[in-house]
N, C-alpha and C positions, 0 to 999 in steps of 0.2 A: 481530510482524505479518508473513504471509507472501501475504497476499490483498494485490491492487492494487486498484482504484476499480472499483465493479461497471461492467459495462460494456467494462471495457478489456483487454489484452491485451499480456502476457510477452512476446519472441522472445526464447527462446536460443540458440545457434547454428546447432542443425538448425533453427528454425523461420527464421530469417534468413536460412538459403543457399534454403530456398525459396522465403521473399518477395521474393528476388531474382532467382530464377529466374525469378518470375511475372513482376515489374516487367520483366525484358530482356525477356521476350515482349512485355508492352504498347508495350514502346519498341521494338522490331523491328519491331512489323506500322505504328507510327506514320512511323517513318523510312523504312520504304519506299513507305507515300506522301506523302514529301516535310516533313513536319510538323515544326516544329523544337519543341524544350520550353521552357517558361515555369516559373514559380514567385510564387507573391506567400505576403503574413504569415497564417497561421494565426489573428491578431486580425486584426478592422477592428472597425469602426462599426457598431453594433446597426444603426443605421436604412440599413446597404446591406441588411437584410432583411426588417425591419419596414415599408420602404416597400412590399412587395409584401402587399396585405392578402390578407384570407380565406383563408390557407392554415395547413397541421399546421407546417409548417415554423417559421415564428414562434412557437408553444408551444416548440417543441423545441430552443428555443437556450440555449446555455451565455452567458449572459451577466450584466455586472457592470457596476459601476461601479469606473473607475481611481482609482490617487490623485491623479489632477488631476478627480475628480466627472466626467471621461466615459463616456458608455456604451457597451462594448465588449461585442464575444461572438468568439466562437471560432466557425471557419468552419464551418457545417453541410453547406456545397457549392461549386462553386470557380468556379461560372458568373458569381455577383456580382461576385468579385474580379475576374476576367477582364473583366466589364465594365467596372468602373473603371478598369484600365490600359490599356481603348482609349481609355475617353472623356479620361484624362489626355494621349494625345495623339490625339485628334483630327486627322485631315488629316494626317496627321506620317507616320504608318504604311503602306507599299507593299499595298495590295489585289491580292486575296483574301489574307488573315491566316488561316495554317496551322499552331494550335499543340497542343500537349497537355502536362498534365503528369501528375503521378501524388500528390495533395498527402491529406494526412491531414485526416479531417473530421470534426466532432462533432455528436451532436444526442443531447441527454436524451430519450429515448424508452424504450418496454419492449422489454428484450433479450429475444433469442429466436433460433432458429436460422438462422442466416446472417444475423441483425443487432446490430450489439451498438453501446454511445453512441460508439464511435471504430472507422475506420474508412478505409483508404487506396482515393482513388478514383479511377480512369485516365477522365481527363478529352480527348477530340480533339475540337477545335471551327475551323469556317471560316467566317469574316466577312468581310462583302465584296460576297457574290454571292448572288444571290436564285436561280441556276440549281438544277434540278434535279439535275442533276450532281452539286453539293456533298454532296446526303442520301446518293445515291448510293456515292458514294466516301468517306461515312461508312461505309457497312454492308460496303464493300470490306475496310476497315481490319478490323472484327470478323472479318469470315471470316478474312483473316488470322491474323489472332492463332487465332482458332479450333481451325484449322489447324497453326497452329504449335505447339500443348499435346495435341493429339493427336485431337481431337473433330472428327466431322465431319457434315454434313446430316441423317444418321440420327438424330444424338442431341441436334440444336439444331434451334433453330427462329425465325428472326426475325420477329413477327407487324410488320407495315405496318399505320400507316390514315393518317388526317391529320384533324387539328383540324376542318379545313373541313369534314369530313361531317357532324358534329355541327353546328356552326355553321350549314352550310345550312338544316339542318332546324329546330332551334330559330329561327331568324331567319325561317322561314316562320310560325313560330308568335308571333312577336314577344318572343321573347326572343333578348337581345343583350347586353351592357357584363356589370357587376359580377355580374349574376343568370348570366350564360351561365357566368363563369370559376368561381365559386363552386358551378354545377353539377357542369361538371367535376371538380371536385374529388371530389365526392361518386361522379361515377361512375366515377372511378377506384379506387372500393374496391368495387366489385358485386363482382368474386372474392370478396374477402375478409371482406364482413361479409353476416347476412342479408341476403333482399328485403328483407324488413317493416319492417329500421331502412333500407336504402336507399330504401324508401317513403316511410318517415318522413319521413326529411332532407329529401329532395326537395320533399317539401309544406311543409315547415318555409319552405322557399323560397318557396313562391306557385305549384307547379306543380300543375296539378287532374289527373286520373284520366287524362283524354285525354292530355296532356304526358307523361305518366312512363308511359302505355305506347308513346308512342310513343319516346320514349328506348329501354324493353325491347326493342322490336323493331327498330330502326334498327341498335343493338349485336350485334342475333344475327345478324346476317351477315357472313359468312365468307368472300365471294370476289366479285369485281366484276361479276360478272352478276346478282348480287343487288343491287348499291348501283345499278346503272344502272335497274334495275326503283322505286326509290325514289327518287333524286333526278334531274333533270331533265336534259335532252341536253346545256345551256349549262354545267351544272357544272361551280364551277372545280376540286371536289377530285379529280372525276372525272379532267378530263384530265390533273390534276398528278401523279396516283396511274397513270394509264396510263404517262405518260413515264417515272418512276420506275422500275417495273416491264418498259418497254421497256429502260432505261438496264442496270438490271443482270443483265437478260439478254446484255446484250453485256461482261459482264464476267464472263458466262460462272457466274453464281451463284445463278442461279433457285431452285434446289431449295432451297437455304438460307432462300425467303424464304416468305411468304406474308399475304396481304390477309385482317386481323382488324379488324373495325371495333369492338372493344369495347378497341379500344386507345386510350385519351384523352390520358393521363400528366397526372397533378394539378395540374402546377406552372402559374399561371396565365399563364405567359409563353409557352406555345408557343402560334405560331402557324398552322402549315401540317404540312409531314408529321411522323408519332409511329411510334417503331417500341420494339420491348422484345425483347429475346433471352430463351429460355425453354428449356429442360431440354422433349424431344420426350415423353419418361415423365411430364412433369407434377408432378415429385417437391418440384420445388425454387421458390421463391420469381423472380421475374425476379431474371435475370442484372445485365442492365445496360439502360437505355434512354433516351431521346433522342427529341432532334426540331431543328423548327424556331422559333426564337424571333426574330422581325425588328422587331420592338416591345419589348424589354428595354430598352434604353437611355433612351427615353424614362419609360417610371416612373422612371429613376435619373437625371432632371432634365437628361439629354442629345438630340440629336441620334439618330435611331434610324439603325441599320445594320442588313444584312440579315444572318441568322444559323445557325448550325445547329450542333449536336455533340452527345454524350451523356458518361454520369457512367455508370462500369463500378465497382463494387466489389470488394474483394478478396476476399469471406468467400465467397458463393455458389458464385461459381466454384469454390475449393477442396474444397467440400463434393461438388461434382458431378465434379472430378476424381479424387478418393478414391473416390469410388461405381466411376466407371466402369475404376478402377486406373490412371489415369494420371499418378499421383504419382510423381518421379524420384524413384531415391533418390540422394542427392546429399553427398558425402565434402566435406570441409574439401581445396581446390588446394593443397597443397604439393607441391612438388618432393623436398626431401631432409631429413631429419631428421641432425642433427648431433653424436658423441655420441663426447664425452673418454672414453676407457677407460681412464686415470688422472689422480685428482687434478692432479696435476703439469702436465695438457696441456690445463688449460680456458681458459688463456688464448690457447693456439695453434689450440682450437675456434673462440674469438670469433674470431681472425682468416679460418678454413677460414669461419667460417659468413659474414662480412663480405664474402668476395671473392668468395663463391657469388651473394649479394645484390645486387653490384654487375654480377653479370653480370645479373639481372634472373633470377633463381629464389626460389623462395618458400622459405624454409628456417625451420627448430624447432628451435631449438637445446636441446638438454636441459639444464636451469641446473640438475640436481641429479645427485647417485649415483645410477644406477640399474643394475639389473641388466637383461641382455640379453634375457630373456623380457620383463620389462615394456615395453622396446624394441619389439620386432616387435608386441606387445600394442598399442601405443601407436599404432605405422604404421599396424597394418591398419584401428584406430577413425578414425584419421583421413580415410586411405586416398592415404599417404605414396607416395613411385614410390622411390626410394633411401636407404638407410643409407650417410652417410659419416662410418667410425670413424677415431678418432685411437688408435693403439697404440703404446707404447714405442717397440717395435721399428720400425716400420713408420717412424716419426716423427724416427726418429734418420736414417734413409735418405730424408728427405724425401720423405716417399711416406705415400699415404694408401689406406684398403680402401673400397672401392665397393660393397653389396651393392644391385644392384636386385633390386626386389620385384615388379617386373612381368614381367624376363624370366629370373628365379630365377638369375642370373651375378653373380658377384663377381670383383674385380680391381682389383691393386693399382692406383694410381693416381702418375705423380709430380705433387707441391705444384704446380710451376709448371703442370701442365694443369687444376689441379682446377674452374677457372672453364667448361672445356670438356667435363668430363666426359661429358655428354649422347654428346659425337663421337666417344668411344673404341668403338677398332672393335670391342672383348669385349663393346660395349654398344648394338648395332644388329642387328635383323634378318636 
C-alpha cells in the first residue's frame, strides 16, 4: 500500500521546506501586527459544532465515538476551539486578544482542486473590540503576507460587504433569526451551484418570487453608490462599510480592496463585515475569507464578546502561486557536508562534524564510503555551501581541506579553527 487516506496529503522534503516557507509568511505578516500564536487539540467535542445548526459544516465532520462512549470529531475549523479557550477564561484574559495560529483541519467533503478532507489553515482573529479598526487591520495582515509571496493588487482582489446589507434588507421583508442564517447559507453558494437549484433552496425555505429577487438584485451590486441607492441613509452597514473603507485607505491599501455585496460567507455566526480574497483572473476558488462574529460565544452557552478574524488555507494559494511562478525554489540549509576519505578517520569525522555543530552549523555528515563525484552530486541536490574532507595526510598535521562550493576556494584549514572556518580569510569576499 502506497496511497494514504483519499483526501489527504504526503510532504516529503521538498514539499516541507515549502510548507514552511508558506507557514514563516503567515507568521511574518501576523507578528508584525503584533499577534501572538495559539494552538489547541485537533479533537474536541462533536457538539462544539453541532451546536451551530443548518450548516454543510456539521455533515462534514470526521467524527466518532471514544472508548469512554464520547462523541469526538476532529477540528473542521479552529474558530470553535478558539472560542472555548476564551470562554475557559473568561475575564481573565487582557482585551483586545490578538492571536493566530496555523492548525490542520478536517472535513469529509468531495475533493477537488484546491480542496481536499485535511488541510492546514492560517487562522488571525481579535476579540475584544467591536471597532472598525479591528476588520481593518485584519485585511492589513493579508496584504502583507500577500506582499510578502510576491502577489500584488493586480493579481488579488479582496471583495468587502457585511452581513448587515443582507440583514437590512430581509429584516425589511420580515425575515430574521434561523430563516435569515440558513438563507445565507444558501447564498453563499450562487457562484457555485445553478440559479434554478439556488431558487429552489431558497423557496424550500418559504421565500416567494419577490424575496429571491430581491436577494438577486441586492447581490449584484458591486460598489457603494449602488448599496446607498437601496438601502436607507440611517444604514447601519452602510456607515460601517464607509469607515472600513475610510480606515484602509489610510493604510494606504485601497486598491487591494473592493465593495462586493454577494459576499455573505455561509458560516452562520458572522455578524457584521465579510470579505473573501480572490485570484483577480478568476481562476481559482477563494483564497481565504472572514468577517465579523460578535455573537459566537453565545451559541457556545457563553457570555458573547465582540469578534473578528479569517481561516486562509494552504492548498489555494499554492495553486495560484505556481500559476503565477512564484514558487521558491528551495535547497535543504546546510552548511557543510562532512566527508572521511579514509575508513580509518570516521571517527575523527564524528568529532570534525560535532564541533562544527556546536558552533551552531548545520552539517551531513556522510556515514558511508563514497566516492567524490557522489559527494559534490550529493552537495549540489542539497544545495551544501562547504566540503569539509578529512585526509591522511592532511589529518596527521591536524589540518583539514575546506572546499566551498559557493566561492569555488579550497584551503587547508588547521583542527583547532575548524569551528570558525566561515572567518578564514581564503573564504571571504
Amino acid at each position: 500500500m502506497t496511497q494514504g487516506v483519499r483526501g489527504t496529503r504526503d510532504f516529503y522534503p521538498e514539499d516541507m521546506r515549502l510548507r514552511n516557507w508558506l507557514f514563516d509568511n503567515f507568521m511574518n505578516a501576523s507578528l508584525l501586527h503584533g499577534f501572538e500564536e495559539y494552538d489547541a487539540p485537533v479533537l474536541e467535542h462533536e457538539k462544539l459544532y453541532t451546536r451551530k445548526q443548518g450548516e454543510d459544516i456539521t455533515q462534514q465532520l470526521y467524527s466518532f465515538q471514544d472508548k469512554g462512549n464520547r462523541k469526538v470529531a476532529l477540528r473542521p475549523e479552529m474558530t470553535p476551539s478558539l472560542a472555548r479557550m476564551v470562554m475557559a477564561r473568561a475575564g481573565a484574559l487582557p482585551l483586545p486578544i490578538k492571536w493566530f495560529s496555523i492548525p490542520q483541519c478536517w472535513r469529509y467533503e468531495r475533493t477537488q482542486k484546491g480542496r481536499g478532507r485535511e488541510h492546514y489553515q492560517w487562522n488571525v482573529d481579535i476579540w475584544g473590540t467591536n471597532k472598525i479598526s479591528a476588520d481593518a487591520e485584519l485585511i492589513s495582515v493579508l496584504v502583507i503576507f500577500f506582499q510578502g509571496v510576491g502577489l500584488t493588487a493586480k493579481d488579488i482582489v479582496i471583495r468587502v460587504s457585511s452581513r448587515k446589507v443582507l440583514e437590512e434588507v430581509l429584516g425589511s421583508l420580515g425575515i430574521e433569526g434561523d430563516t435569515f442564517a440558513q438563507t445565507c447559507v444558501i447564498v453563499d453558494k450562487m457562484n457555485k451551484l445553478p440559479s434554478d437549484v439556488i431558487k429552489e433552496q431558497l423557496s424550500g425555505l418559504g421565500h416567494d418570487s419577490k424575496v429571491i429577487t430581491t436577494i438577486q438584485s441586492v447581490l449584484g451590486i458591486k460598489d457603494m453608490s449602488g448599496l446607498e441607492k437601496v438601502l436607507k441613509d440611517e444604514s447601519m452597514a452602510i456607515s460601517e462599510l464607509n469607515i472600513l473603507f475610510d480606515t484602509l485607505d489610510s493604510y494606504g491599501i485601497s486598491e487591494w480592496v473592493e465593495f462586493d455585496a454577494s459576499i455573505v460567507r455561509g458560516l452562520a455566526y458572522y455578524t457584521g463585515a465579510v470579505f473573501e480574497a480572490h485570484d483577480r483572473a478568476g481562476k481559482f476558488r477563494a483564497i481565504c475569507g472572514g468577517g465579523r462574529y460578535d455573537k459566537l460565544l453565545s451559541t457556545l452557552g457563553g457570555k458573547d464578546l465582540p469578534a473578528t478574524g479569517f481561516g486562509f488555507g494552504d492548498m489555494v494559494i499554492m495553486e495560484l502561486l505556481a500559476e503565477k511562478k512564484l514558487i521558491p525554489e528551495l535547497l535543504s540549509d546546510i552548511d557543510d557536508i562532512v566527508i572521511p576519505l579514509n575508513p580509518d578517520l570516521r571517527h575523527a569525522a564524528v568529532k570534525v562534524a560535532s564541533s562544527l555543530r556546536n558552533s551552531d552549523r548545520t552539517v551531513d555528515l556522510v556515514l558511508e564510503d563514497k566516492k567524490m563525484k557522489w559527494v559534490f552530486k550529493h552537495a549540489e541536490r542539497i544545495g551544501a555551501r562547504r566540503l569539509v574532507l578529512l585526509a591522511p595526510d592532511e589529518w596527521s598535521r591536524k589540518m583539514v581541506k575546506i572546499k566551498d562550493l559557493e566561492l569555488g576556494k579550497e584551503a587547508e584549514v588547521p583542527l583547532d579553527l575548524i569551528s570558525s572556518i566561515h572567518e578564514h580569510p581564503d573564504f571571504t569576499n
